[in-house]
C-alpha positions as CSV (number, residue, x, y, z in Angstrom):
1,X,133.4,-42.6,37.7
2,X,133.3,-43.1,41.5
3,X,133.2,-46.2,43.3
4,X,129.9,-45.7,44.9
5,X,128.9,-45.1,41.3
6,X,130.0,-48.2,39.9
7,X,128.3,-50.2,43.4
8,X,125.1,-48.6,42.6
9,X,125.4,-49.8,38.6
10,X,126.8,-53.0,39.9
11,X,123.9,-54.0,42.1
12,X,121.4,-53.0,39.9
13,X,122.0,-55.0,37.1
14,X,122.9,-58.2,39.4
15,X,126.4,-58.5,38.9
16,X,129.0,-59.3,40.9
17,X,132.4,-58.6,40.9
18,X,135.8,-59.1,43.0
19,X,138.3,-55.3,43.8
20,X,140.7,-56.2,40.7
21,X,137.5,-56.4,38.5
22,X,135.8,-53.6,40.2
23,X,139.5,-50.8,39.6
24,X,139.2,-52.2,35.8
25,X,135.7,-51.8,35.0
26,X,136.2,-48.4,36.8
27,X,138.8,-47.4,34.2
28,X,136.7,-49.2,31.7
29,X,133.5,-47.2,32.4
30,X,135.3,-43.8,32.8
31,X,137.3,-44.1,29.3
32,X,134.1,-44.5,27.5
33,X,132.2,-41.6,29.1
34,X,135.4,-39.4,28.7
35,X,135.0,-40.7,24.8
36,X,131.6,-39.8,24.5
37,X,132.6,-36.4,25.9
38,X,134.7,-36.1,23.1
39,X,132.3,-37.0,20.8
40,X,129.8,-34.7,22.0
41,X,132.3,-31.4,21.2
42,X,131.6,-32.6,17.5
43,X,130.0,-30.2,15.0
44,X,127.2,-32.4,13.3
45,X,125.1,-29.2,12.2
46,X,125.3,-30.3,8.1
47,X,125.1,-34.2,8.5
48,X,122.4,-36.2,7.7
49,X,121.5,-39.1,10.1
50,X,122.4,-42.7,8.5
51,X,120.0,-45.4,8.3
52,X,121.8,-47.9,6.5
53,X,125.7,-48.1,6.1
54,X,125.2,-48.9,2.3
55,X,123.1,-47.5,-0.5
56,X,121.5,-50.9,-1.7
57,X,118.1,-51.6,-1.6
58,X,115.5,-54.6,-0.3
59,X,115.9,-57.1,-2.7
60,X,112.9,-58.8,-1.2
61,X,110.3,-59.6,-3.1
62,X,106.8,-57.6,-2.9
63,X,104.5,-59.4,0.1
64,X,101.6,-61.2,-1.8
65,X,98.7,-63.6,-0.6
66,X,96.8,-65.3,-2.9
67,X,93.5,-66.0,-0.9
68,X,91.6,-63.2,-0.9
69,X,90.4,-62.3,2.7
70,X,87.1,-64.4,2.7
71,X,88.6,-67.3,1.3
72,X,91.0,-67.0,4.8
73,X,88.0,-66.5,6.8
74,X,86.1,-69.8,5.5
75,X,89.7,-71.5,5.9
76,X,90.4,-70.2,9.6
77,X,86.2,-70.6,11.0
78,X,86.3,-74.5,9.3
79,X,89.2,-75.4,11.8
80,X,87.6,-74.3,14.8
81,X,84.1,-74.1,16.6
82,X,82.6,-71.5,15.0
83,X,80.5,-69.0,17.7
84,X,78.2,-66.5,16.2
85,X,81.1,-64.6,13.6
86,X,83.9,-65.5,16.1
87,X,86.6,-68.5,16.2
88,X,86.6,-70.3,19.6
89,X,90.2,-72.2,19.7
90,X,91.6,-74.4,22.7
91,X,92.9,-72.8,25.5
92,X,97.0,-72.5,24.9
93,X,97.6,-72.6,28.7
């Protein structure tokens, strides 16, 4: 990585940082690229991408309601000012 590189990455994400910083994240920056160099020389033709680090399942429950959708609408248009089949609310701002 260059120094006008690391400027340019520097001021656009707003950060500032003194010459001792800058030579670090320098090295810092360029080890990781060079790593990801590596890692693109790897031959992943037969591997199968991984979602989840384990094989276990949701142990959630099943989402239920118990109202059935009208009995929500009654519920919802009795706390507000009911306007021809539409909910009129306060304003939030």
């Amino acid at each position: 990585m260059q120094k006008k590189e690391l400027e340019r990455i520097l001021f656009l994400s707003r950060i500032k940082v003194g010459e001792k910083e800058s030579k670090t994240i320098t090295e810092d920056i360029s080890s990781i690229l060079s790593y990801i160099e590596k890692l693109k020389s790897v031959n992943t033709d037969n591997v199968f991408p991984l979602f989840h680090f384990t094989d276990s399942k949701n142990s959630v429950r099943e989402d239920s309601y118990s109202d059935t959708p009208e009995d929500v609408r009654k519920k919802m248009m009795s706390m507000g000012k009911d306007k021809k089949s539409f909910l009129e609310v306060e304003s939030i701002l």
